[in-house]
C-alpha positions as CSV (number, residue, x, y, z in Angstrom):
1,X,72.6,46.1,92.6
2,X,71.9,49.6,91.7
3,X,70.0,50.1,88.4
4,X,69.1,53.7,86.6
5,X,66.9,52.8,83.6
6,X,67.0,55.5,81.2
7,X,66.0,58.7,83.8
8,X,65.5,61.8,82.6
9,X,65.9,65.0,85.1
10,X,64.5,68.7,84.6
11,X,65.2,72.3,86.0
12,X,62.2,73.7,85.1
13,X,62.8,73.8,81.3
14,X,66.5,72.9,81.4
15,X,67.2,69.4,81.2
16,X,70.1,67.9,82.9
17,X,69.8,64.5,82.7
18,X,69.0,62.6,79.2
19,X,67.6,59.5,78.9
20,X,70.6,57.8,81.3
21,X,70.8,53.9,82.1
22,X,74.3,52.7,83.7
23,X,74.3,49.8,86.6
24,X,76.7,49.2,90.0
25,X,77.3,45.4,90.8
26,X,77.5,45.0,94.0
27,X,81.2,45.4,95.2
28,X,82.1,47.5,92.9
29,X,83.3,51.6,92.2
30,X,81.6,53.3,89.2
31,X,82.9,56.3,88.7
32,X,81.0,59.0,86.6
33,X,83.2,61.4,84.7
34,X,82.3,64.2,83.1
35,X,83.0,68.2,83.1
36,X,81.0,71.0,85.4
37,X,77.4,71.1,84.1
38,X,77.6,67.6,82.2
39,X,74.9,66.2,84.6
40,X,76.8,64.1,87.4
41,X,75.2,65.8,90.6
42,X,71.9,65.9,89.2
43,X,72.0,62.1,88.3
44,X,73.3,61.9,91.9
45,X,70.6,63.7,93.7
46,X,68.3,62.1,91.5
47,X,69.5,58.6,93.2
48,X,69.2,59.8,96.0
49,X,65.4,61.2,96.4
50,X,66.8,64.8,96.8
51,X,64.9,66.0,93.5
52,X,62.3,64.4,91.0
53,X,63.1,62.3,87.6
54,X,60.6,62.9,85.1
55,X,60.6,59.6,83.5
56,X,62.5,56.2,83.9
57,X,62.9,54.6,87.0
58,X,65.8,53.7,90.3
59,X,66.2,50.2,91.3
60,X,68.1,49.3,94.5
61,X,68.1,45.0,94.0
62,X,64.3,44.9,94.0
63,X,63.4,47.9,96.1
64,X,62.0,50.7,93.7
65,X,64.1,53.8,94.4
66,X,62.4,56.7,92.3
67,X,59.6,58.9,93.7
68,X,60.7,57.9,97.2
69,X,61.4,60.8,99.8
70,X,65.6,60.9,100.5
71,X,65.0,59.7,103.9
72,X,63.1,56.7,102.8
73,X,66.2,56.4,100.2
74,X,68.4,56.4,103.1
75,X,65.9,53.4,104.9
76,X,66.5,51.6,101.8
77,X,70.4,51.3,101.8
78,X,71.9,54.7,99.9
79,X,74.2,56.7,101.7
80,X,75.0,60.2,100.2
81,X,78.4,62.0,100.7
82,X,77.2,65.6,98.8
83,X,79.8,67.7,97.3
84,X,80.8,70.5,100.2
85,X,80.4,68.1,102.8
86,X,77.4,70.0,104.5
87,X,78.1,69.4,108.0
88,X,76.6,71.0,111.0
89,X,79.7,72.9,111.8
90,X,78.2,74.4,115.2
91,X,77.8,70.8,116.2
92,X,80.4,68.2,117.8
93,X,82.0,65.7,115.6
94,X,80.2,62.9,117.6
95,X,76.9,64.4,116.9
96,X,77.6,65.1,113.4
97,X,78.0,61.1,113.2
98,X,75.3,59.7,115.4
99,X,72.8,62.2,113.2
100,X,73.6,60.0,110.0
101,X,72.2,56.9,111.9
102,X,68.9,59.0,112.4
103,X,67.3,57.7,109.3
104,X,66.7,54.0,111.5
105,X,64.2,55.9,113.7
106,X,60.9,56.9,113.2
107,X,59.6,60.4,113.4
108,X,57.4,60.1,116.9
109,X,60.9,58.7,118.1
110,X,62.3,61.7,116.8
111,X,59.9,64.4,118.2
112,X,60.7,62.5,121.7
113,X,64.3,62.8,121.3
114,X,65.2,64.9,124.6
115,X,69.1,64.7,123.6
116,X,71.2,63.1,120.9
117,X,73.0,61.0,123.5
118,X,69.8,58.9,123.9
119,X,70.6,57.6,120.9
120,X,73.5,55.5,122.1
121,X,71.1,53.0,123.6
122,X,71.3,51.5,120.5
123,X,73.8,48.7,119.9
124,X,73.8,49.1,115.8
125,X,74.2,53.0,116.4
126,X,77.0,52.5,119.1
127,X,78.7,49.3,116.4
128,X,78.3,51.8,113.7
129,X,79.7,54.5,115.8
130,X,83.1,52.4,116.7
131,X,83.3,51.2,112.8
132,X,84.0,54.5,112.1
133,X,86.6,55.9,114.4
134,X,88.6,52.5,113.8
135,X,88.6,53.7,110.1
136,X,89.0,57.8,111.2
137,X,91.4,57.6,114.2
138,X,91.3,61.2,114.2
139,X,87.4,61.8,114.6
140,X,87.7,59.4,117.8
141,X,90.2,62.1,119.0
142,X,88.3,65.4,118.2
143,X,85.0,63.8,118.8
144,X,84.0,66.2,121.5
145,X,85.5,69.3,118.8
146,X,83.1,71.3,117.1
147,X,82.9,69.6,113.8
148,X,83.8,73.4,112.0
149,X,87.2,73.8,113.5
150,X,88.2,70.4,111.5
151,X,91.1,70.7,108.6
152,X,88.7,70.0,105.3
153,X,90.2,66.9,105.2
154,X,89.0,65.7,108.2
155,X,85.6,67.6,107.7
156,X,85.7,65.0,104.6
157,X,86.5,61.8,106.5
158,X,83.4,63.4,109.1
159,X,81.3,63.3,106.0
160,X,82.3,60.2,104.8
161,X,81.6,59.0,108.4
162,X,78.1,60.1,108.7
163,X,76.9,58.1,105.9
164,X,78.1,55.1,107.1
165,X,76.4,55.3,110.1
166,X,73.6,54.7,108.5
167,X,74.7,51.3,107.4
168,X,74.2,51.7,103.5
169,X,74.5,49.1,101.5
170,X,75.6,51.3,98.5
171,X,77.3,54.8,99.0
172,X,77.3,58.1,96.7
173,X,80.0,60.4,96.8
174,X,80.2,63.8,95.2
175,X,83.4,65.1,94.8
176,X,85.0,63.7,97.7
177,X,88.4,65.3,97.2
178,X,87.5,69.0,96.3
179,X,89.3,71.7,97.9
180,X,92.0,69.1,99.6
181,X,95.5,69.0,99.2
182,X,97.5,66.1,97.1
183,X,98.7,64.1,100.1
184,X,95.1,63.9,101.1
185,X,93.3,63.4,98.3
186,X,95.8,60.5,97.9
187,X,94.7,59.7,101.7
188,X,90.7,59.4,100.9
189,X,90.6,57.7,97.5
190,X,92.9,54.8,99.3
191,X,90.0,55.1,101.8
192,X,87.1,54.6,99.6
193,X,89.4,51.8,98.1
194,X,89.6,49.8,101.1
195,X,86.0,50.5,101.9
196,X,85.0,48.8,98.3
197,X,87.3,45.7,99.6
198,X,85.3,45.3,102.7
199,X,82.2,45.0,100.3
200,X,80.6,48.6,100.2
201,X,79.6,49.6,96.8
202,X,79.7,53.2,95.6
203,X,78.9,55.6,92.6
204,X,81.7,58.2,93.1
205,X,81.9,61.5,91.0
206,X,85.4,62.8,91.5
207,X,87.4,66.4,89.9
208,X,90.8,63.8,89.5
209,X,89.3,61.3,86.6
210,X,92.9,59.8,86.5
211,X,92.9,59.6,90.1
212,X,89.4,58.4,90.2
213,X,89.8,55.8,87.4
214,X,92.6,53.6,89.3
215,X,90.7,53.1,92.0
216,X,87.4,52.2,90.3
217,X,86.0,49.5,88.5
218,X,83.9,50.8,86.1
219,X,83.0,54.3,84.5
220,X,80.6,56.1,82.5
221,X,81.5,59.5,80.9
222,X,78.8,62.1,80.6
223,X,78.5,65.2,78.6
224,X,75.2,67.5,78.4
225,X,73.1,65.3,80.6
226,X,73.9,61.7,78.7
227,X,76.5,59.2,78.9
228,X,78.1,58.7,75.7
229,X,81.2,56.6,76.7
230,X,81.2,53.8,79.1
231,X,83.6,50.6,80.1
232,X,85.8,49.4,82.6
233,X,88.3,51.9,84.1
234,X,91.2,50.9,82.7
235,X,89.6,50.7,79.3
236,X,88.8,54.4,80.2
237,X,91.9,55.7,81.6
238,X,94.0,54.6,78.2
239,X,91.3,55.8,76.1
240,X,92.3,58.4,73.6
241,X,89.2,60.4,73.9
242,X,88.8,60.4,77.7
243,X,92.8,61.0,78.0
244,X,92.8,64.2,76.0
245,X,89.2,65.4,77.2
246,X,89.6,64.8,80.5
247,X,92.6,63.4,82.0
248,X,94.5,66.3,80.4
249,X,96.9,64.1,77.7
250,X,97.2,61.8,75.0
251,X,98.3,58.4,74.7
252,X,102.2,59.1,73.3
């Protein structure tokens, strides 16, 4: 479904990203593990349209991802979770979510928007819309709340929300669980996990590897921009290398 073929990504004269290839089937979690700096937001935002590849090439199926703008990337099926959330905290939880489904529209529609509630005239906005507080009960009931006053973990699940509102057909997540307590980190991967068995696909970066790796399919391990270990997760979470480097143990 999704296909990176061997991308490389630049900071001026700092490279982050070298020479990476991995794939998503459709259906599936890939997880991409790695420590802070090894590359795993950059290959993320790179996915995503949010900053330029130098060489190689994004496939969605047989829609050419690279060197579109990130709200054409959105048009095309890739929803983005970014690490920190990045809500609009000054707005209501409602709006937060009916701004994901934005990227359907085009701008003149945009420019004419006299309020956000004009949106609801559309029945794939308003499905969308109900999809979402069946899966977040508690957004339905702080809907009208100011989306800053939310615990972070349900500034999380509001994040999570807004990029299903835009119907993707595969999701990036960064770091979904930073910042959030046991109990509901626990709360969101079981989440995502029933989200992948309803058919969404998803490239999820996550701090908890372990964690991460029960709930995924697949995973690629990076270190200094590349990937030098991949295979399926369990294969991963039993591996003597990724136990002791990342996962904090070896095998006894």
């Amino acid at each position: 479904m999704l296909k990176v073929d061997n991308i490389r990504v630049a900071y001026g004269l700092s490279t982050a990203v070298r020479d990476v290839s991995l794939t998503v089937n459709r259906g599936e979690i890939v997880t991409l593990i790695g420590a802070n700096g090894a590359g795993k937001t950059s290959l993320l935002n790179s996915i995503s349209g949010l900053i330029p590849i130098q060489s190689g090439s994004i496939w969605l199926e047989d829609r050419k991802l690279s060197g579109n703008p990130p709200h054409k990337t959105v048009r095309l099926g890739v929803g983005y979770v970014p690490e920190g959330r990045q809500i609009f905290t000054s707005m209501t939880v409602r709006d937060n979510l009916i701004l994901g489904s934005y990227s359907g529209y085009t701008t003149s529609w945009l420019r004419n928007l006299a309020w956000v509630g004009q949106v609801m005239h559309n029945k794939n906005v308003r499905d969308n819309l109900e999809t979402v507080f069946q899966l977040f009960p508690i957004l339905h009931k702080r809907h009208a709340q100011q989306a800053g006053s939310l615990s972070g973990g349900e500034q999380q699940m509001l994040a999570i929300g807004r990029a299903l509102m835009s119907s993707p057909r595969i999701m990036l997540l960064d770091e979904p669980s930073l910042g959030l307590a046991p109990n509901l980190v626990k709360e969101i991967l079981r989440l995502l996990a029933r989200l992948r068995d309803g058919g969404l696909t998803m490239l999820l970066i996550e701090q908890d590897a372990a964690a991460a790796l029960k709930i995924a399919d697949r995973g690629y391990v990076m270190e200094r921009g590349r990937i030098v270990i991949e295979g399926n997760a369990r294969e991963l979470l039993y591996n003597d290398e990724v136990r002791q480097a990342y996962l904090g143990k070896t095998r006894a």
